[in-house]
N, C-alpha and C positions, 0 to 999 in steps of 0.2 A: 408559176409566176409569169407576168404578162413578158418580160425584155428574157424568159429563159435562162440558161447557162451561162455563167463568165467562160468557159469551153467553148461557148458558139462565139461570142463577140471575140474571145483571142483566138481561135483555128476555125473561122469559118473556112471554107470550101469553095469557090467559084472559078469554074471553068480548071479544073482540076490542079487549080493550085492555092497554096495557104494565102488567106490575104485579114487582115486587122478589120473590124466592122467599124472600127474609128471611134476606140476608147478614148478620151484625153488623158494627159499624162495629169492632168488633177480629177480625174474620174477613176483612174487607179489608185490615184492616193486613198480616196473616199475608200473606196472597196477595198483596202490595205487594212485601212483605220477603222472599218465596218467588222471586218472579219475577225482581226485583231480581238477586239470590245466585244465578240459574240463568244470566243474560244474564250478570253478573262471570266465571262459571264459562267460559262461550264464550266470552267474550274472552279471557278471561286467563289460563286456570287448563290448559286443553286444551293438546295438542301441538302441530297446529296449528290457532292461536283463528278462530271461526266465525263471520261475520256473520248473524244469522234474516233478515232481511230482509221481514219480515212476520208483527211483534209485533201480537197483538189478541187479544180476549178467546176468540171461536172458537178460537183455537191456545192456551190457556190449559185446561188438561182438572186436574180434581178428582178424587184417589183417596179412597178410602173415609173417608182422616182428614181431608178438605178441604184437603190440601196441593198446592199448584199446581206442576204440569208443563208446560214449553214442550212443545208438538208440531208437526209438520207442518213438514216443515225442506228443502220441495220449494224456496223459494229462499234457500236460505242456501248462502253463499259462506263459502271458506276465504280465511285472510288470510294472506299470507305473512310470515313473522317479518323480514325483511328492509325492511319497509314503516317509515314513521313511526309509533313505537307508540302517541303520543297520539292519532295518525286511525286507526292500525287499517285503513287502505284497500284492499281487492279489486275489479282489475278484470275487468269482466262487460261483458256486450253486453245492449242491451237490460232494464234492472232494472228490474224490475216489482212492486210492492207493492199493498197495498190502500187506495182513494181514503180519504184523510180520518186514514190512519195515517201514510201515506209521509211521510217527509220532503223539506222541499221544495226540497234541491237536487237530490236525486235528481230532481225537474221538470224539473231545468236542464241535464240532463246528466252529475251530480255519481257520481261513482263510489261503492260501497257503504261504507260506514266504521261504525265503532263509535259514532261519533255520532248515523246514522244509526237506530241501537236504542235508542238513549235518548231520540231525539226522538217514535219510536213507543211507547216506555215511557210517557214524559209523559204523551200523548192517555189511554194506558190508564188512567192514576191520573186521570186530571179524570174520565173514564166513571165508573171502578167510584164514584165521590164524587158525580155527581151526577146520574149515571142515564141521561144522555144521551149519543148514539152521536153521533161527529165528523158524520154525513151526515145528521145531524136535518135535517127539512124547517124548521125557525125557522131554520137558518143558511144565509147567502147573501151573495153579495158581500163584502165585508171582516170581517162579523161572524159568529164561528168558534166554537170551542166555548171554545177561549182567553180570546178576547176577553170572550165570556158570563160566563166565567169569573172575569177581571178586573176585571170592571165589578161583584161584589157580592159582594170580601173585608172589605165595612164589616159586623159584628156585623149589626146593624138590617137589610140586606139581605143575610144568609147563607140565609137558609131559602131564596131566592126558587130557588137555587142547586141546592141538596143536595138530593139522593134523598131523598124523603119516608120512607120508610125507617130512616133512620137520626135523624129526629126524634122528638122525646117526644112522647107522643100530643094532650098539648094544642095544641103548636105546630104541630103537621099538619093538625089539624081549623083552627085561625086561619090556616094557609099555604094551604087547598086553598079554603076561604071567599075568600079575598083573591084567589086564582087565577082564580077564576070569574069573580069581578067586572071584573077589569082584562084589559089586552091589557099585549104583547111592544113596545115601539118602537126599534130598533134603529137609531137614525139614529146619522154620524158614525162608525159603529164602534162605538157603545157601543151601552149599553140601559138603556131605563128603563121602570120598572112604572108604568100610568099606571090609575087606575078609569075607569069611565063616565065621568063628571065631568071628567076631564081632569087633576085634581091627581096627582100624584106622592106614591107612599105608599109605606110601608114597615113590617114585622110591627109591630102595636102595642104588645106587650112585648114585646122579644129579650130579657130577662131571664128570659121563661118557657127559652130554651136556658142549659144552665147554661155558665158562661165556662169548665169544663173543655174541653166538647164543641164549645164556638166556638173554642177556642186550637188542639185538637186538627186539626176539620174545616182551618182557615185553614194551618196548618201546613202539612198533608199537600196541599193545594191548590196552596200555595206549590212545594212542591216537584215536582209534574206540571207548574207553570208554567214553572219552571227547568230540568227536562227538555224541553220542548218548546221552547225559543227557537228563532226564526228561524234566527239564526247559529248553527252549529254548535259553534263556539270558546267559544262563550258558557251553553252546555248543561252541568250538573250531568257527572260521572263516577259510574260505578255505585256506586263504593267509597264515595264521602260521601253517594248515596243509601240506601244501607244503611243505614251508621251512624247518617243523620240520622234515617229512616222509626223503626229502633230504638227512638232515643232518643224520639220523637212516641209510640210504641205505650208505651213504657216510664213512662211521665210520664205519661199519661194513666192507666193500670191503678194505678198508684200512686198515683193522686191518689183516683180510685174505693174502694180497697180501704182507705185513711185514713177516707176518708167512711164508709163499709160496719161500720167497726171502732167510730165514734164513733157510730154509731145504736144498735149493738146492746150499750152498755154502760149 
């Protein structure tokens, strides 16, 4: 594909550190809402529906208009129509995925299922939103990219979160100052931003983000959390993450384009 890997535009490499090639935060929607309608397509829509079995931004490839293509379908399973269609389940020997995508019954022994790609959907949507890869070296022990995740859908602590990327440039310049100064403390499961000093802070204006771009980010958040549940049974289905992502992308350009329209009158 001519624009390559979603891999390469979120963890390009230059001068040996990570930097965004400069997704928009509505060019991730697309390739949310892209990926989304290709995984419905394999389960649902095919003759007989396909499990991937290793969703991740590397098998995410970008043609000339930035529209996203699943590729690489070396372990995907067919599912037989005869099966439960809410699990979608194919048995395989040996199912193998990539650490930090997989999901985690498949740890346990759990046969391939439809849930299983939504659980790796998830992880994808918390990546391409906050920049960081499930096997980041901050995550260990019980605190995951989820969990990271969870711990800072309050406004005040969103930035701590989100790909710098996708912030306005004053709030990155006050997030990448505040970054410096503090450390990561992930006790309990959770996390908290701590300075030198030991107090517990948080961006000084979050009103410098405007509440479109927090409703938006927290949204779309929400919804890689609800694809990624533990339990399986308790995980989003493709079809209301469509609609919902939609609706998040749809609400947000609208809200934008009212704005755009009352400046320039």
């Amino acid at each position: 594909m001519p624009n390559g890997s979603l891999e390469k535009w979120l963890h390009q490499v230059t001068d040996g550190e990570n930097c965004s090639r400069g997704l928009s935060l509505v060019q991730r929607l697309n390739i949310a809402i892209e990926v989304a309608s290709a995984i419905y397509y394999l389960h649902n829509d095919c003759d007989q529906p396909v499990i991937h079995c290793d969703l991740k931004p590397s098998n995410i490839l970008l043609d000339n208009e930035m529209i996203a293509h699943i590729s690489d379908f070396g372990l995907a399973r067919l599912v037989s129509r005869t099966t439960d269609s809410s699990q979608g389940q194919a048995s395989t020997i040996g199912i193998k995925g990539t650490i930090g995508y997989v999901a985690p019954e498949y740890a346990m022994g759990g046969e391939p299922s439809k849930q299983g790609d939504v659980y790796s959907y998830g992880i994808l949507v918390l990546e391409m939103l906050t920049g960081k890869k499930p096997v980041d070296e901050m995550f260990k022990d019980d605190f995951n990219l989820c969990s990271f995740v969870t711990s800072a859908l309050q406004p005040e602590r969103l930035v701590r979160i989100v790909d710098s990327a996708l912030l306005p440039a004053e709030v990155e310049e006050t997030t990448d100052r505040s970054r410096e100064g503090g450390r990561s403390n992930s006790n309990n499961g959770g996390t908290e931003i701590e300075e030198e000093g030991g107090n517990n802070t948080s961006l000084e204006d979050p009103n410098q983000m405007s509440s479109t771009l927090q409703e938006c980010l927290v949204s779309v958040l929400k919804v890689g959390l609800a694809c990624s549940e533990d339990s399986p049974n308790e995980r989003m289905n493709m079809e209301d993450v469509i609609r919902e992502l939609q609706h998040i992308r749809n609400a947000y350009l609208g809200v934008g384009i009212r704005g755009q329209r009352r400046r320039t009158r």
